[in-house]
N, C-alpha and C positions, 0 to 999 in steps of 0.2 A: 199603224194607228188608224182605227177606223171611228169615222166622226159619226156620232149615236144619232144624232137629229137628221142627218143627211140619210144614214140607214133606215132609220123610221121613215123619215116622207118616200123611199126606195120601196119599203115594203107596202107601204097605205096607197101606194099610187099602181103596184102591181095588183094588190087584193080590190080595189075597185074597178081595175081592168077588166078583170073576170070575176065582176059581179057577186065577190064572194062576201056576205057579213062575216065582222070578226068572232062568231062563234061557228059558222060554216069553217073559218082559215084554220082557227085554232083545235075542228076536231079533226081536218085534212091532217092537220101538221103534229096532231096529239101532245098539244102545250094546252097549258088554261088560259083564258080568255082574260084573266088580268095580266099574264105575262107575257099575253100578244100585242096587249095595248099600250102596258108598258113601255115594250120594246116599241110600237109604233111611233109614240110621242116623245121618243128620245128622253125615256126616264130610267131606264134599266139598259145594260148592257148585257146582252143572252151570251150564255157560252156557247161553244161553236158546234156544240152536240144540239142544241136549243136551234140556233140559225141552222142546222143544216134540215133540221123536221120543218122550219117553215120555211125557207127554200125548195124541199119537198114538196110543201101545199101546194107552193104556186105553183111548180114547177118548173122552177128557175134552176141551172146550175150552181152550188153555194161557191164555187172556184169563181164563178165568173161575175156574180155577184157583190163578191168584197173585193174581188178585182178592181170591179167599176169604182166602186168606192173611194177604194185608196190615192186612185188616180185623181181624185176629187181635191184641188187644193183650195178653190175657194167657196169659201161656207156663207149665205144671205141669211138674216135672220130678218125678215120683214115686222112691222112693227106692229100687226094685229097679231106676229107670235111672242113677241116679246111678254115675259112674265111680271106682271104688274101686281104688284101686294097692297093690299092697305094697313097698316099695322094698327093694335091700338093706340089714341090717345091722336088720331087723324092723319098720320104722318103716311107718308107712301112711297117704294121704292122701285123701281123699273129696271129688270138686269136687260140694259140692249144687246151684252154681245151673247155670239154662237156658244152651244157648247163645244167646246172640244176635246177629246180625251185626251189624257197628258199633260192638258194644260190649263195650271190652276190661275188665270187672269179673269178677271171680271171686270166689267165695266159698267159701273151703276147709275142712274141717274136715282134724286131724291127731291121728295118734295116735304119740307116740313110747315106747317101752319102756324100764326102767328103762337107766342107761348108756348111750343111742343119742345117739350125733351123728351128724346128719344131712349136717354136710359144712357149707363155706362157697359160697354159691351169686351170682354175679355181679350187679352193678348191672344196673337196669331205665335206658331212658331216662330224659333228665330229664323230670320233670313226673309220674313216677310214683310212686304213693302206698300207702301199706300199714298197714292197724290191725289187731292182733293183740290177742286176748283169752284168755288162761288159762282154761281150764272145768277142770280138777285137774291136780294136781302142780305143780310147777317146771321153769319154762322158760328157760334160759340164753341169749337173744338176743343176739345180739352186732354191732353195728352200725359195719362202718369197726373201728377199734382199740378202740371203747367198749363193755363188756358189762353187757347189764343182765339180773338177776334178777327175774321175775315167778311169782309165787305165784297159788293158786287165788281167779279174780275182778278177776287184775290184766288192764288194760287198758295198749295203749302205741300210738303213730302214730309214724310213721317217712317220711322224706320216700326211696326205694326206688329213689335215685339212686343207691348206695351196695353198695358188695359186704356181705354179709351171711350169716347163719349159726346154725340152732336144733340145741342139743343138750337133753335130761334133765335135769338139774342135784341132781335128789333121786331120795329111795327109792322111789316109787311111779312106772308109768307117768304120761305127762306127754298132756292132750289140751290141745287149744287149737286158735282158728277165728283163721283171716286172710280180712279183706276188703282184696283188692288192685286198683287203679286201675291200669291195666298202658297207656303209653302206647304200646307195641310190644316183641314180645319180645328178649328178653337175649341178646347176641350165642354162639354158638355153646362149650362148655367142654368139655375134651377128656371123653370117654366119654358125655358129655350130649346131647341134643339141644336146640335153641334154642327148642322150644316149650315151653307150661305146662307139660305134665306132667312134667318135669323136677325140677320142683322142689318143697321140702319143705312150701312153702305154697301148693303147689297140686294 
């Protein structure tokens, strides 16, 4: 398993080494220059025909390369990389953890404003799992037909087979973290995309 963001800063930190722009890397390596950049910013995963042309560029061995890689067990996500959204309607969501491939967890922090509903957001596969912790305000969750109120410090687990939905619920903005066990993503909702960032806990 070779972890994508760790690849990318591997490759962005060789092509700055020798001074190459990403369209010098990507005609060495004869990729297009959105799928070098892709792959640098750990958004794309290349196939190994792909990784081995820009391994090429640099002139890196690609053996010795994901080599390094693999040997890699732990992954920093520092907090000027972390992906911060602002959704409509003021609400904002922060995914702190790494990517890792294989593994579908996330870890969200969320900030909603006072009055913001965030909208009700589709069932995950079954076998998907989600714990959500209050850090201030009140969080109105609402799980299937059943709503529940969570104050500052309140914690809840939810089995995220289930259509679901976080609004504000009080007078202060509302923050709160979801750790979510995502067995694959939620089928497609009209204006949404089917990926994480989609959604309000993530």
């Amino acid at each position: 398993m070779v972890d994508l963001v760790a690849l990318g800063g591997r490759l962005q930190e060789l092509r700055h080494s020798r001074a190459l722009t990403l369209q010098e890397l990507a005609e060495a390596a004869d990729v297009s220059v959105s799928m070098l950049s892709s792959v640098e910013r750990g958004r794309k995963a290349p196939t190994i025909v792909i990784l081995g042309r820009i391994a090429d560029g640099l002139g890196v061995p690609l053996a010795e390369l994901v080599a390094r890689l693999e040997d890699n067990r732990v992954i920093v996500r520092r907090a000027a990389d972390q992906d911060t959204v602002d959704e409509p309607g003021g609400w904002r969501r922060t995914i702190v953890t790494p990517v890792v491939p294989g593994v579908n967890f996330e870890w969200i922090r969320t900030l909603l404003p006072v009055g913001c509903d965030a909208g009700r957001f589709a069932a995950y596969a079954p076998g998907s799992h989600e714990y959500v912790v209050v850090e201030s305000g009140t969080l109105r969750l609402t799980i299937g037909d059943r709503a529940i109120e969570l104050n500052q410090g309140d914690s809840v687990y939810f089995a995220a087979d289930v259509d679901h939905a976080y609004a504000n619920a009080g007078p202060i903005p509302c923050s709160y973290h979801v750790a979510a066990l995502i067995m694959r993503p939620r089928a497609a909702q009209p204006g949404r995309a089917a990926t994480a960032p989609a959604r309000p806990s993530s």
